[in-house]
KEMIZA-937688 format. One record per residue (C-alpha): residue in three letters; x, y, z. Coordinates in nm, 2 decimals. Layout:
! residues N
+------+--------+--------+--------+
! rest !     xx !     yy !     zz !
+------+--------+--------+--------+
!  Ala !      X !      Y !      Z !
...
+------+--------+--------+--------+
! end
This chain:
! residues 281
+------+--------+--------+--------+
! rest !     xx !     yy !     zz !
+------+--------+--------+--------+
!  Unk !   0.16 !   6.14 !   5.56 !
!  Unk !   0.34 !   6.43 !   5.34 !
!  Unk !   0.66 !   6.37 !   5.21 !
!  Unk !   0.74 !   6.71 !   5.07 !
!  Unk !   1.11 !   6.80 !   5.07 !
!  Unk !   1.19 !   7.08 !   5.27 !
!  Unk !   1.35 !   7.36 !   5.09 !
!  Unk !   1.66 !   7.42 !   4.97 !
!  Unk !   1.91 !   7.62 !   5.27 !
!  Unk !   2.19 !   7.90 !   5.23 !
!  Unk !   2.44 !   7.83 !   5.46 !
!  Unk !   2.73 !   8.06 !   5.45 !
!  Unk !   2.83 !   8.02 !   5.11 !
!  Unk !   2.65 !   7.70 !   5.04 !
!  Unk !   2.31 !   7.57 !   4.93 !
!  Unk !   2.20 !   7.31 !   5.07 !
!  Unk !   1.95 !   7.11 !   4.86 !
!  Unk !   1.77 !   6.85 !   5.03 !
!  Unk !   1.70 !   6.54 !   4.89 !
!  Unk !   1.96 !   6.57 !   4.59 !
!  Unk !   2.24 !   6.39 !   4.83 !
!  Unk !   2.36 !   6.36 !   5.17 !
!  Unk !   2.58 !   6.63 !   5.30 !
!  Unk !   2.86 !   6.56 !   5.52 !
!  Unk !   2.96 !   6.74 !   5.87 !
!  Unk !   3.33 !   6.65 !   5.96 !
!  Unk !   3.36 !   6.73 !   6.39 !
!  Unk !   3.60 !   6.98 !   6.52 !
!  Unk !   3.63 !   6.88 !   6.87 !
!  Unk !   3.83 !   7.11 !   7.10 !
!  Unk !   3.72 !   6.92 !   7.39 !
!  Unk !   4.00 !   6.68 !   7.55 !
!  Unk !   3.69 !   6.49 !   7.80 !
!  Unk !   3.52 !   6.40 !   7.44 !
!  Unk !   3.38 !   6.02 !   7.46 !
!  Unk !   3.52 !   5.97 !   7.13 !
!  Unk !   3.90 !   6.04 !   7.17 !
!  Unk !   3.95 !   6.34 !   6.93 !
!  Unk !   3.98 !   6.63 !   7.18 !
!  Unk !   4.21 !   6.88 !   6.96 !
!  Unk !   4.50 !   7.09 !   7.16 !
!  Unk !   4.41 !   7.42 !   6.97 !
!  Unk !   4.30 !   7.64 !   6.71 !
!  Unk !   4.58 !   7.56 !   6.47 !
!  Unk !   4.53 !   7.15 !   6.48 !
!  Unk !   4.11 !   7.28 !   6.43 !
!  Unk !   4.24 !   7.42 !   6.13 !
!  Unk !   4.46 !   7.18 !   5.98 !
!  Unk !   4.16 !   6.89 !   6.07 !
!  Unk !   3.94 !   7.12 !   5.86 !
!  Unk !   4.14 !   7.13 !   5.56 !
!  Unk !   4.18 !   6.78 !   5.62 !
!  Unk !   3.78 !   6.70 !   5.60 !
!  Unk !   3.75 !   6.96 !   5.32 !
!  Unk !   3.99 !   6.74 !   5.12 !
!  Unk !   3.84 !   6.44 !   5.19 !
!  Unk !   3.47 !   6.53 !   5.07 !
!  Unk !   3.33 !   6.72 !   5.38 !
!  Unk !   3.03 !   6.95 !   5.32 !
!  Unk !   3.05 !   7.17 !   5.67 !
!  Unk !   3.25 !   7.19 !   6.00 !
!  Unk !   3.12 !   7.16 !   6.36 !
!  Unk !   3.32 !   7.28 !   6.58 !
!  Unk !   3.26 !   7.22 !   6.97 !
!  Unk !   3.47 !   7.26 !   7.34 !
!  Unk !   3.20 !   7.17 !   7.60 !
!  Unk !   3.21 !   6.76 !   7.58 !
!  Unk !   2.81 !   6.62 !   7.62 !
!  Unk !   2.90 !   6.26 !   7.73 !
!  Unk !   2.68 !   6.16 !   8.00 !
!  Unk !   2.78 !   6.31 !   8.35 !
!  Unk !   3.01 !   6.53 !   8.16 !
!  Unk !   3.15 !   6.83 !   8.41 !
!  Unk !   3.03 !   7.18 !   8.25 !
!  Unk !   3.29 !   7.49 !   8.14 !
!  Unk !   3.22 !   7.80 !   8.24 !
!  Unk !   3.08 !   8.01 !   7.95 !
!  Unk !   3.41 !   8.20 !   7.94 !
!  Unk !   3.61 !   7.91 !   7.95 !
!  Unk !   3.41 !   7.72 !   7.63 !
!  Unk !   3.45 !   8.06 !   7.43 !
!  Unk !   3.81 !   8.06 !   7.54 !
!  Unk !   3.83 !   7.71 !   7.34 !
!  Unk !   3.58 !   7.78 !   7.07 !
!  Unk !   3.61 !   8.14 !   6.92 !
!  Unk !   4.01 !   8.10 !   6.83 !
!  Unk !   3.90 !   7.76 !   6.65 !
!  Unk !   3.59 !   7.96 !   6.46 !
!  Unk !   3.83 !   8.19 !   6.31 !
!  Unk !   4.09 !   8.01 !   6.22 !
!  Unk !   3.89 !   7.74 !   6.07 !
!  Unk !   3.71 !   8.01 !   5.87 !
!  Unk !   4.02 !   8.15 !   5.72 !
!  Unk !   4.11 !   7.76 !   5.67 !
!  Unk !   3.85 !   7.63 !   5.45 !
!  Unk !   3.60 !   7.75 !   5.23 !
!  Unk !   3.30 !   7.56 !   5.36 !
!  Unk !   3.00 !   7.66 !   5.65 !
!  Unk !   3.13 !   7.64 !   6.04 !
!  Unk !   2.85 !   7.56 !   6.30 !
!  Unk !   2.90 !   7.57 !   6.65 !
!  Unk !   2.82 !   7.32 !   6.82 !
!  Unk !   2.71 !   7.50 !   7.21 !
!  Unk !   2.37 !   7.51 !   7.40 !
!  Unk !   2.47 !   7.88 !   7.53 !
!  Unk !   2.40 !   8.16 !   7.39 !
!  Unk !   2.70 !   8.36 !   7.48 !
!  Unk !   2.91 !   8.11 !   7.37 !
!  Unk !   2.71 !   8.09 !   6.99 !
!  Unk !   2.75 !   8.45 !   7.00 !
!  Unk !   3.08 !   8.49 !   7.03 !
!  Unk !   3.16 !   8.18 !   6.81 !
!  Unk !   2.91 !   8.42 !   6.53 !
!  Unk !   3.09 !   8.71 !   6.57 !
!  Unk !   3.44 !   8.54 !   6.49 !
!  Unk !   3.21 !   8.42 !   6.17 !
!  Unk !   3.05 !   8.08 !   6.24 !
!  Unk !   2.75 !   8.04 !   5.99 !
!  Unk !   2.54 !   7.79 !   6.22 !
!  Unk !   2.48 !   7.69 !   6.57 !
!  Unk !   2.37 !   7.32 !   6.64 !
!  Unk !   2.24 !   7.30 !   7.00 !
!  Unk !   2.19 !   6.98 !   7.16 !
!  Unk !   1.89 !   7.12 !   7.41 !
!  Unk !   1.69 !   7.20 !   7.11 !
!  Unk !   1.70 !   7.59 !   7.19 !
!  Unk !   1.56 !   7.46 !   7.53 !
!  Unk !   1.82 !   7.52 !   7.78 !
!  Unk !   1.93 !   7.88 !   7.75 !
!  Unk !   1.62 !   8.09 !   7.69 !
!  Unk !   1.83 !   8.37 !   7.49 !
!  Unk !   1.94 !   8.14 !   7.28 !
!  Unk !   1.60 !   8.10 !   6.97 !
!  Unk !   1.67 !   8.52 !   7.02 !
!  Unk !   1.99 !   8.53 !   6.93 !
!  Unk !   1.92 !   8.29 !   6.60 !
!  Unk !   1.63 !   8.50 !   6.51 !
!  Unk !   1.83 !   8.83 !   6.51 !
!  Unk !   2.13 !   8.68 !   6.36 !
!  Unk !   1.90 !   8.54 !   6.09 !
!  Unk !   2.12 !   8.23 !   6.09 !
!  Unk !   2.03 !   7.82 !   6.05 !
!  Unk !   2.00 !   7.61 !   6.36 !
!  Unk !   2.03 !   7.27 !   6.44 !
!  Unk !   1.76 !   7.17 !   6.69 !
!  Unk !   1.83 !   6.81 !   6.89 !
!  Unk !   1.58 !   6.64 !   7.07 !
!  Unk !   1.73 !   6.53 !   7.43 !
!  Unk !   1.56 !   6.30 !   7.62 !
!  Unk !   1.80 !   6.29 !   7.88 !
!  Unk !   1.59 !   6.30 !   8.24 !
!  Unk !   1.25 !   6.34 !   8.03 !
!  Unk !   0.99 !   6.09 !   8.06 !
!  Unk !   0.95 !   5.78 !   7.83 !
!  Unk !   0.65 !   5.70 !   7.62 !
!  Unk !   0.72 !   5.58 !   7.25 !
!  Unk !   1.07 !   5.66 !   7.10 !
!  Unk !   0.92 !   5.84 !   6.77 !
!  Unk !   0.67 !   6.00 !   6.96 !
!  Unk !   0.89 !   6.13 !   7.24 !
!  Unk !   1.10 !   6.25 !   6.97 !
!  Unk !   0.85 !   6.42 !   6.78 !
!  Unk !   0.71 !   6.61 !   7.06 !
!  Unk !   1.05 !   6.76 !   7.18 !
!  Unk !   1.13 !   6.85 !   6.79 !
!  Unk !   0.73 !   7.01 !   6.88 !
!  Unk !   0.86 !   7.22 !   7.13 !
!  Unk !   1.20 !   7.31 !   6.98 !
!  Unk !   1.01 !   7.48 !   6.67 !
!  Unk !   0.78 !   7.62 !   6.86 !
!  Unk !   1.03 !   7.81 !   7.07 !
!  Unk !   1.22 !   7.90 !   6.75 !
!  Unk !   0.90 !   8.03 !   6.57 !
!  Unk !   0.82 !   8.24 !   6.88 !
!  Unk !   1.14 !   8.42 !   6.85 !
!  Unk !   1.13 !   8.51 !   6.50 !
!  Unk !   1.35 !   8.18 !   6.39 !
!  Unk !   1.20 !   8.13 !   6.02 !
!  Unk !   1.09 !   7.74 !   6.00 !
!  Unk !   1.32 !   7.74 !   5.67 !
!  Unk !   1.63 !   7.80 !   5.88 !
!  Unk !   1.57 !   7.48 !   6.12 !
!  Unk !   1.72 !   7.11 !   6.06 !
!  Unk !   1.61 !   6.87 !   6.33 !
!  Unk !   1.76 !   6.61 !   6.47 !
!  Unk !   1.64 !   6.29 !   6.66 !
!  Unk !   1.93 !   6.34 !   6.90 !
!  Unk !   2.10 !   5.98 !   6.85 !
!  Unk !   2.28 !   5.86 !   7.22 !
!  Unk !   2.09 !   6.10 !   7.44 !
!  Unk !   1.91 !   5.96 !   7.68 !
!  Unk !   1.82 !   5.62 !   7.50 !
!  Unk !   1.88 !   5.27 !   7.59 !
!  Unk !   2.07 !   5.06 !   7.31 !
!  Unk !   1.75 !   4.93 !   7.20 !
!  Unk !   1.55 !   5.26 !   7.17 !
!  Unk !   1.87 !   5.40 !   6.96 !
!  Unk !   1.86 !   5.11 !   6.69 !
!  Unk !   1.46 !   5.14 !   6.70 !
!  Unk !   1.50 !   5.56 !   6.63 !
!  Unk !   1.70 !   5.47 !   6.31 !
!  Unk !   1.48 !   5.19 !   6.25 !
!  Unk !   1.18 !   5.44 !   6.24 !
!  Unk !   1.37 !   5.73 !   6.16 !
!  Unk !   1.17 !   5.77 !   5.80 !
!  Unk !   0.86 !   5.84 !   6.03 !
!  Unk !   0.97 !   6.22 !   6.11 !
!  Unk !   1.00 !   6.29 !   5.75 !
!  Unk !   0.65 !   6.47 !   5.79 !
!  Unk !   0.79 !   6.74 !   5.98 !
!  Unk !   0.86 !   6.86 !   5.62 !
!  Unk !   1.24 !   6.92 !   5.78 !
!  Unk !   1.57 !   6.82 !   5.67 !
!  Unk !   1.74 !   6.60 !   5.98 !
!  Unk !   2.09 !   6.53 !   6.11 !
!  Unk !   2.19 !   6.22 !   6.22 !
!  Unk !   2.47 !   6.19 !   6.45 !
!  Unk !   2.58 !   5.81 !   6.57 !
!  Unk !   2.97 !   5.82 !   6.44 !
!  Unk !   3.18 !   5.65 !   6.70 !
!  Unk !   2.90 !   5.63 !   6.97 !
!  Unk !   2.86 !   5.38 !   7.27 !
!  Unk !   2.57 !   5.23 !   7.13 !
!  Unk !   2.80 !   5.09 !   6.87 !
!  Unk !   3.01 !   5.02 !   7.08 !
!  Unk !   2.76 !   4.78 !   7.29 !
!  Unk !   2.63 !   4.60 !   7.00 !
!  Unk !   2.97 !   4.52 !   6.87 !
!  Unk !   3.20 !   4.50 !   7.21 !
!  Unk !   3.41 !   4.76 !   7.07 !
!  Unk !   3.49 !   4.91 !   7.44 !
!  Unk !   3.75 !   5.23 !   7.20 !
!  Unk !   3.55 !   5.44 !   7.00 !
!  Unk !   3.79 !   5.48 !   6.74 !
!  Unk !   3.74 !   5.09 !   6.66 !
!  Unk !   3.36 !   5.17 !   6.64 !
!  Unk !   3.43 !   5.28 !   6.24 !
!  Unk !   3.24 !   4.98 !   6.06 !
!  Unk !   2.93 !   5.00 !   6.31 !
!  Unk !   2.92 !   5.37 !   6.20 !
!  Unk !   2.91 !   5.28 !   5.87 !
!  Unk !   2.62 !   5.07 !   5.89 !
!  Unk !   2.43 !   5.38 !   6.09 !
!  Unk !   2.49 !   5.59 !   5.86 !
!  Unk !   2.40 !   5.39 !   5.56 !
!  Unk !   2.08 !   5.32 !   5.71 !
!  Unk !   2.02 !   5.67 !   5.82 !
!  Unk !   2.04 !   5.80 !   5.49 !
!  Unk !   1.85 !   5.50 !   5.36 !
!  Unk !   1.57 !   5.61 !   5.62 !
!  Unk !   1.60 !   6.00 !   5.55 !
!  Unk !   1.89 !   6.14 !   5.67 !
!  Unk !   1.98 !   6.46 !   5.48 !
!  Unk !   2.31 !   6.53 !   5.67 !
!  Unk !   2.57 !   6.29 !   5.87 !
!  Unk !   2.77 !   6.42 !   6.14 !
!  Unk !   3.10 !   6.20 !   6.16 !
!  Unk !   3.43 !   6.20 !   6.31 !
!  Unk !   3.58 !   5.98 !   6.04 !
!  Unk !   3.45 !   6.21 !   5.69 !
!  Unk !   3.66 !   6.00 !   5.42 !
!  Unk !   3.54 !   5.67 !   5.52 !
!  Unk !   3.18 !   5.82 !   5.59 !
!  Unk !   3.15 !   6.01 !   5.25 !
!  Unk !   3.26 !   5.71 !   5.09 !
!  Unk !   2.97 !   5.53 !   5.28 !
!  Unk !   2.74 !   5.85 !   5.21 !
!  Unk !   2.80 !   5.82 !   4.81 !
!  Unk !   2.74 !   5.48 !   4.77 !
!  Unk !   2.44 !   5.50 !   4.98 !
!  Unk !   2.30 !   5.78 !   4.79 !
!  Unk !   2.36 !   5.57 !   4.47 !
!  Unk !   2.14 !   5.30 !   4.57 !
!  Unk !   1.89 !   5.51 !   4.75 !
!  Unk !   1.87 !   5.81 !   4.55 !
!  Unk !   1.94 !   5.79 !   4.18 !
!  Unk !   1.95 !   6.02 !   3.97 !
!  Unk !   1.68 !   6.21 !   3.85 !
!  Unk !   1.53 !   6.16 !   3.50 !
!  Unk !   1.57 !   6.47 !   3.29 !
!  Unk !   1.25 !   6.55 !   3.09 !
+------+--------+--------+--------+
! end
């Protein structure tokens, strides 16, 4: 199995380079149905959040309006940009680090580009809206592709994951999204049973041969919630510590979290243990 760390990744004004630490993504939620409790009121509370999560360590924003719980009850496209695009630029003028946005609609990541976002992090894996791959391409920017295995059939949790990352690069590379651009990500919460969650991070070292840097996203998640009877996910903070400890133990290269001080705390030990520093010839 090849372990070859992907390369390194311009991200606005960032590089990103993998395998040297674990880079943090603080979440900008504009949506008040969120599961975890952090819906925001407005472009002017995104922006104060962001400076926030800059000062305590964060390494990029994600900002979002269309809430993904399960059942969740979809925006209209104009009504998501309506929440987004004032956040995009206001959190771009706010802090000097890369703003994804967080939407599985095309319109919605163009919009949220034009006001300067620098990534778009799609939950469908560039699967649900079939403009979407061509819009990334021609925009030349990163992606975040998810695996959602929400109404798709079961086999083997790896597996299932693999083949979805499978088809989410393949629909990227037909589209003229270079490889280099993607981060993948196992898509923690969608679609899997309490069991199959804790067995993804369990395993999660297995998609390192993808030759891809991954995201891991469990902060504040029910999953946590079940295991510990927190019912609140803002009590879920010490069971999202021990995700994303072992995450990055397993191969995470970036943390999306709700709580970044905490987190990067958790992140920088983590990385101290798990990667040390390198030996200088």
């Amino acid at each position: 199995m090849s372990l070859a760390t992907p390369s390194a990744l311009e991200i606005g004004s960032r590089r990103f380079e993998w395998g040297r630490r674990t880079y943090v993504m603080g979440v900008v939620n504009l949506s008040p149905e969120s599961f975890a409790g952090d819906g925001l009121a407005g472009a002017s509370e995104a922006a104060r959040q962001a400076e926030r999560f800059e000062r305590e360590g964060a390494d990029l924003i994600d900002v979002g309006g269309q809430s993904t719980r399960p059942g969740f009850a979809e925006l209209s496209v104009e009504a998501e940009i309506e929440r987004v695009v004032p956040a995009v630029r206001a959190l771009v003028a706010a802090v000097d680090l890369p703003v994804s946005i967080d939407t599985y609609r095309a319109p919605v990541a163009a919009a949220a580009l034009a006001a300067g976002a620098h990534l778009v992090n799609d939950i469908s894996g560039l699967r649900h809206d079939p403009e979407m791959a061509g819009l990334i391409g021609r925009a030349g920017v990163a992606a975040v592709v998810m695996h959602n295995q929400r109404e798709r059939p079961f086999h083997d949790v790896i597996g299932d994951i693999r083949a979805g990352l499978a088809e989410s690069v393949a629909v990227a590379a037909k589209a003229g999204v270079r490889r280099d651009r993607l981060i993948v990500d196992p898509g923690f919460g969608f679609g899997w049973t309490v069991a199959q969650n804790m067995e993804m991070l369990r395993r999660l070292g297995e998609l390192r041969d993808l030759g891809l840097p991954i995201l891991v996203g469990t902060s504040r998640k029910s999953a946590i919630g079940t295991v510990l009877g927190r019912e609140e996910p803002g009590q879920r903070l010490w069971g999202t510590a021990a995700t994303v400890a072992l995450a990055i133990a397993n191969g995470a290269d970036i943390v999306r979290v709700h709580d970044v001080r905490e987190m990067t705390e958790v992140s920088r030990m983590t990385d101290a243990i798990v990667r040390p520093p390198r030996r200088r010839d």
